[in-house]
N, C-alpha and C positions, 0 to 999 in steps of 0.2 A: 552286616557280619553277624550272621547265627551263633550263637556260643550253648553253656550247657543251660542255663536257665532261660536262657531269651531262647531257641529251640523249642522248649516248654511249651511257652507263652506262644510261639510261632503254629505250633500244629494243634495248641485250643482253635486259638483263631481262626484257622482254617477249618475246623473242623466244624464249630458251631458258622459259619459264615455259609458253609454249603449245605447247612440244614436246611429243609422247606421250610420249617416254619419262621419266621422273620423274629428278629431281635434289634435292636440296637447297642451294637458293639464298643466298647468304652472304653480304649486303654491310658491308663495317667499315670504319670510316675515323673521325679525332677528333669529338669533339662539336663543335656548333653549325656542321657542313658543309651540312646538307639531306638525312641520311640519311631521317628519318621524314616528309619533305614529299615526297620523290620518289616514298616507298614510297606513302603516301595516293593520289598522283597516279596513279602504277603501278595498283593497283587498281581506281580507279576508269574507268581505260583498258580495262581486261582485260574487263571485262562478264560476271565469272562471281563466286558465289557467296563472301566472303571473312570471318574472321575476325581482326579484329587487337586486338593483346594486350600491351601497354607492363611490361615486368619490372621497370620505374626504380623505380615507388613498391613494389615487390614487397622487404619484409625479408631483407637478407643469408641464402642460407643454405633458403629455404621454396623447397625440391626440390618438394612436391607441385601447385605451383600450375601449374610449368608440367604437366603429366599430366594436369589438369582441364580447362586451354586444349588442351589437343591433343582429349579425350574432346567437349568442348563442341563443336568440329570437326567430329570424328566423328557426333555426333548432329543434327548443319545439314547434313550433307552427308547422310546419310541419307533427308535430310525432302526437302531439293533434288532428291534422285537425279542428281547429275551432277558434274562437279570443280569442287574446291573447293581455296581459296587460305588457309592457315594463315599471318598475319605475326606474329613474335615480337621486339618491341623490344627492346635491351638485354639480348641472351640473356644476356652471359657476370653479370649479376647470381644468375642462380640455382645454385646449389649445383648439383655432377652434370649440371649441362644436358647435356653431349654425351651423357651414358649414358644418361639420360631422349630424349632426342630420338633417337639408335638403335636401343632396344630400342620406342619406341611406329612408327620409319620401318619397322621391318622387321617388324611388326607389320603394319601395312596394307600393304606389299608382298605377305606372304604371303596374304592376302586378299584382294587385289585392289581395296583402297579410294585412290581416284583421289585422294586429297590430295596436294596439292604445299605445300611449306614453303619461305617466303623467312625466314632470320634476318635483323638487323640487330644489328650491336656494336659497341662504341667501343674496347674496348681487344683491340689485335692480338693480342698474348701470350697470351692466354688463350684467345680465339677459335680460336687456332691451334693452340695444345697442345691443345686438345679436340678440333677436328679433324683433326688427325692422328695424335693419339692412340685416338680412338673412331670414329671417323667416314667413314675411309680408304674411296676410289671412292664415297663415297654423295653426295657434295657440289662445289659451281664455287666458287670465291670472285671476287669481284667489290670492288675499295678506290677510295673514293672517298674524294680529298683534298679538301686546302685550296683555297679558292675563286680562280682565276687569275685574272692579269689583265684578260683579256678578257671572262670572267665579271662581274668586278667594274665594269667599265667599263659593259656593259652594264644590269646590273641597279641602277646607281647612278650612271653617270655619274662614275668615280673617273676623273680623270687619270693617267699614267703617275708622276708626283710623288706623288701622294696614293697609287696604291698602293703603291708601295715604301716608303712612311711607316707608312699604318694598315694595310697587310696586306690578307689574304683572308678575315675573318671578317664573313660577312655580319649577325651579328643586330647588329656594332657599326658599323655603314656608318651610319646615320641619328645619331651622338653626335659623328661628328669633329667639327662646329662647336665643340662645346662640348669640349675637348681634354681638361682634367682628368674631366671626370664619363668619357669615352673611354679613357682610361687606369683608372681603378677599376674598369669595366666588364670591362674584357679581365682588370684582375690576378683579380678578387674573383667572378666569374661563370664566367670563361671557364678561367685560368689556374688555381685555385685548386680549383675545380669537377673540370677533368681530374687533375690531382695526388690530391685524394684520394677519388674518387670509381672513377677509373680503375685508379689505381694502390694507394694505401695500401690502401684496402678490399678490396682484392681480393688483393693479394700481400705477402705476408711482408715488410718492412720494417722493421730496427730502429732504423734512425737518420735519420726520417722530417727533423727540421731540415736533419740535412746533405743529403738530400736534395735540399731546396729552396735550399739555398744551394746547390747544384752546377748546380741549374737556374740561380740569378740570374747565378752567374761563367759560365754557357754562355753566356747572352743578351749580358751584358757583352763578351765577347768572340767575337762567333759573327765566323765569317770567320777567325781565327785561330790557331795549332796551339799548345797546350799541352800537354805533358807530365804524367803523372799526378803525376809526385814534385813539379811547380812545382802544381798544385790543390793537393796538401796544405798548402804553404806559403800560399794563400792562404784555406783554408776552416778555422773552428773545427772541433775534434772530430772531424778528419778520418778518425781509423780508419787505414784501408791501399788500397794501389791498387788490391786485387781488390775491397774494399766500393762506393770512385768508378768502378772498370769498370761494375759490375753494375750501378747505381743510372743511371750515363748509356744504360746499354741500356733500363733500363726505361724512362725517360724519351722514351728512340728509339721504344718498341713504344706509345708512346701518342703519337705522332706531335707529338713539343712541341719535342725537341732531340736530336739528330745525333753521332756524332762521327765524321766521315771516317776510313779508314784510307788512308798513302801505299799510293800506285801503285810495285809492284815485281811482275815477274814472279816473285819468291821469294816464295811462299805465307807464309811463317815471318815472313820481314821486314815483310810487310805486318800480319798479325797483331799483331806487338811494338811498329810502330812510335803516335808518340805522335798520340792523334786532333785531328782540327781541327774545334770544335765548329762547326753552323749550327743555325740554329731552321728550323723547320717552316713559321713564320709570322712575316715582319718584326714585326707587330702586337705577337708577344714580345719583341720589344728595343724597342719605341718606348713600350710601356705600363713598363716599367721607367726611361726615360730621364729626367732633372731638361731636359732641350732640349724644346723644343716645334717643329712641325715648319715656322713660318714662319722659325725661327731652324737650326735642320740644315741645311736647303736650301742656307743662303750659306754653310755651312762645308764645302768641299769635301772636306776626311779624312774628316769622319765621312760624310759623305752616299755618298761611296764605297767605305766600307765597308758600309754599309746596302745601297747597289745592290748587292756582290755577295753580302749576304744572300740578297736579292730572285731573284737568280739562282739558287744554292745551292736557295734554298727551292723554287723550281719546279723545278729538278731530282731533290730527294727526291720531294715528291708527284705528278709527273705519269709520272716512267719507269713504262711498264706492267706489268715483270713481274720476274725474277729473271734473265732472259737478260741484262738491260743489269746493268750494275757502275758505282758514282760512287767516286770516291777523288780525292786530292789528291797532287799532287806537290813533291819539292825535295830540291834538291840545292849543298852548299855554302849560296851566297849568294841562287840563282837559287829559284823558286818558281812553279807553275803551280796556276791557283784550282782548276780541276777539270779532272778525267781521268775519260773516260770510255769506258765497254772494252763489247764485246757479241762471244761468239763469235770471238773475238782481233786484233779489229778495234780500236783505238784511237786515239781523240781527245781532244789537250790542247784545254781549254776559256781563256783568260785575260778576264781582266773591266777594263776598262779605262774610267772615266767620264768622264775628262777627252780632251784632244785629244794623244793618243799613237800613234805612226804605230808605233815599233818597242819592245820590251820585250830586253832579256840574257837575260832569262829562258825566251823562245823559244825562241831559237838554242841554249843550253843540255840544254832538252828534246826538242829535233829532232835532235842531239847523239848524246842518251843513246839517242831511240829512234827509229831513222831510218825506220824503218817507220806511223811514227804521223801523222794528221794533226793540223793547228793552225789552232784559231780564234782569232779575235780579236774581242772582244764591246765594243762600245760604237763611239763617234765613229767611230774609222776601222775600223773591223770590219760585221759583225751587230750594228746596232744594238739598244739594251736593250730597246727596245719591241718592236721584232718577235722578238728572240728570247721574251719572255716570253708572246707571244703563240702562239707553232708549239709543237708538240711535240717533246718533247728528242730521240725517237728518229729526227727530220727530218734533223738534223746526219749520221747516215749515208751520206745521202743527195745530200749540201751537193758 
C-alpha cells in the first residue's frame, strides 16, 4: 500500500533501479513500516525478470545462503538473457552479508552480468557498519520511517487525536477498538520483536534487562531531559553511564527511542550534555501506559506531552538526510522543545497544545541566538495537524 511518503521512496527506487548504470539499492527503516510490501509492489512495476529472497527465517550466522540466492540469480538471468532484479529481505540476518554481497557485486561487474541488487534491513547499525565498511561507492541508501500522519489518516482514516495516541504502526491500525488486545500487540509483536530480534541477536548485549528497562523509562518519560547519573537512580542494575549511553544508541539505530543532544554551537558541550529522550513512535508510550486513550484526551498534561511526542517523532523519522541536525535546547529555567540546525541555518521549534499566545522561553532563546528563527506549534502557531502533515525541512522555508 503506496501512501504519501512511501510513493516517494517508491518512484526513487524505480527510477534509479532503471538506470544503466548499476548501484546497490539499500532500503532500512524499523519493522512493521512496509518495507517488503513496497518492495513486492516495486517489482512487480519494473516488468523485468526478479528474484526475491526473505533472510528472517534464514539461522543466525548461514553466510552460504545468501551466495546461493545471488548464484540462483545468476542462472535466471542467464536463461532470461536480459536484467535482472536480486531482492534480499532482512540482509543484516546473515553472517558476512556485506563481504558476500561485494565480492559476488564485483564479480558480475567484471563480467558484465546486468544484475541490479535492492537490499532491505531493519536494523540501521548494522546495515551501515557493513556498508561503509565493505561496500564504500557501490551502494544509495534509501530509510523509510514510521508511518505519518497523513499516511495513517489516509489508509485508515485515523484522526489527528487517534494518531498521536496509536502512533504510525500500520499492521496495529485495525486493534485500536479493542485498546488492551492494541497495546499487547505493539509491546509483545512489535516492541519486543524489534528489541530482540534487531538488536539482542545481532549485537553484543550483556545486560539485555537493563536494556529494556532503559527502553520503559525512555517511553515513560519521552519529551523529557534526563541525565545519565538520575537513569541510574532509577534503573535496577544499572552498570554505568557509558553501558546506558551505548544501550540508548542502540535503541536509536533501531529506530524505537532517541536521546536528543542540547543545541550549543560547542561541539564538546553538546556531546556531554544530558539527552532528552523521544520514541520513534507515540504507539511506544501509549502501549506502555495503565490510561486508555478516551481518558489522556481530557487530561491535558499528559495529552501535551504526548503531542509533543507526536512532534519529536516526525521530526526523527521524516528529516531526509544528515544535512539537517534535531537537538533540544535550555537554559536556566527557560526550555525550547526542538532545535533545528541545516548548514548553520537555525530554527527553534516550541510545541504548545493549549491556547498560549507567548512562552519566556522564546524570548530567552532569541536572547541567546539572535540569528535563529522561532516557531511556534499548536493553537496560536503552525498548527499540530499541519505541521505533522508537511515535511520538517518546509520550516526553512516558512
Amino acid at each position: 500500500m503506496k501512501n504519501t511518503f512511501q510513493r516517494s521512496h517508491f518512484e526513487t527506487l524505480k527510477k534509479r533501479i532503471k538506470e544503466p548504470r548499476r548501484f546497490i539499492q539499500v532500503l532500512v527503516g524499523p519493522r512493521q513500516v512496509g518495507k517488503t510490501t513496497l518492495a513486492l509492489q516495486l517489482v512487480e512495476s519494473l516488468g523485468i525478470p526478479y528474484h526475491f529472497a526473505a533472510a528472517d527465517g534464514v539461522p543466525a550466522g548461514e553466510s552460504p545462503w545468501l551466495e546461493q540466492q545471488w548464484n540462483l540469480a545468476r542462472l535466471t538471468q542467464q536463461q532470461q538473457g536480459s536484467d535482472f532484479l536480486l531482492v534480499i529481505d532482512e540482509v543484516q540476518k546473515i553472517g558476512r552479508w556485506s563481504e558476500i554481497v561485494k565480492k559476488c557485486w564485483d564479480e558480475d561487474t567484471r563480467k558484465g552480468t546486468p544484475i541490479k541488487i535492492l537490499l532491505l534491513g531493519s536494523s540501521r547499525l548494522l546495515l551501515q557498519q557493513g556498508l561503509t565498511e565493505s561496500l564504500a561507492g557501490r551502494f544509495e541508501l534509501i530509510h523509510l520511517g514510521h508511518w505519518t500522519f497523513p499516511e495513517m489518516q489516509a489508509a485508515f482514516g485515523f484522526s489527528l487525536q487517534q494518531y498521536i495516541w496509536f502512533g504510525g504502526y500500520p499492521g496495529a491500525a485495525s486493534l485500536i477498538e479493542e485498546e488492551d488486545r492494541w497495546k499487547r500487540y505493539v509491546r509483545e509483536a512489535l516492541i519486543e520483536t524489534s528489541i530482540s530480534k534487531d538488536i539482542l541477536m545481532l549485537t553484543r548485549v550483556d545486560k539485555p534487562a537493563l536494556m529494556k528497562q532503559l527502553f520503559e523509562l525512555g517511553c515513560h518519560f519521552s519529551g523529557q531531559i534526563l541525565s545519565f547519573n538520575k537513569m541510574l537512580g532509577q534503573l535496577l542494575d544499572a552498570g554505568n553511564t557509558v553501558t546506558l549511553a551505548h544501550y540508548l544508541n542502540l535503541l536509536d539505530t533501531a529506530n524505537l527511542l532517541g536521546g536528543l543532544e542540547k543545541y550549543s554551537p560547542n561541539l564538546i558541550r553538546k556531546r556531554s550534555s544530558s539527552p532528552k529522550f523521544m520514541v520513534y513512535n507515540t504507539a511506544l508510550i501509549s502501549a506502555h501506559s495503565q490510561v486508555y486513550f478516551s481518558e489522556a484526551v481530557l487530561r491535558p498534561n499528559e495529552w501535551g506531552r504526548i503531542a509533543e511526542s507526536a512532534i519529536g517523532a516526525h521530526l526523527l523519522n521524516c528529516l531526509p538526510d544528515d544535512t539537517y541536525k534535531l537537538y533540544y535546547w535550555n537554559h536556566a529555567e527557560s526550555e525550547i522543545d526542538f532545535v533545528l540546525e541545516k548548514n548553520g541555518q537555525v530554527i527553534g521549534l516550541e510545541v504548545k497544545s493549549g491556547k498560549v499566545q507567548h512562552s519566556p522561553s522564546i524570548g530567552a532563546f532569541q536572547k541567546a541566538f539572535p540569528d535563529a528563527k522561532m516557531l511556534l506549534i499548536g493553537e496560536s502557531g503552525i498548527p499540530i495537524e499541519a505541521f505533522l502533515s508537511m515535511k520538517p525541512e518546509q520550516v526553512f522555508s516558512i
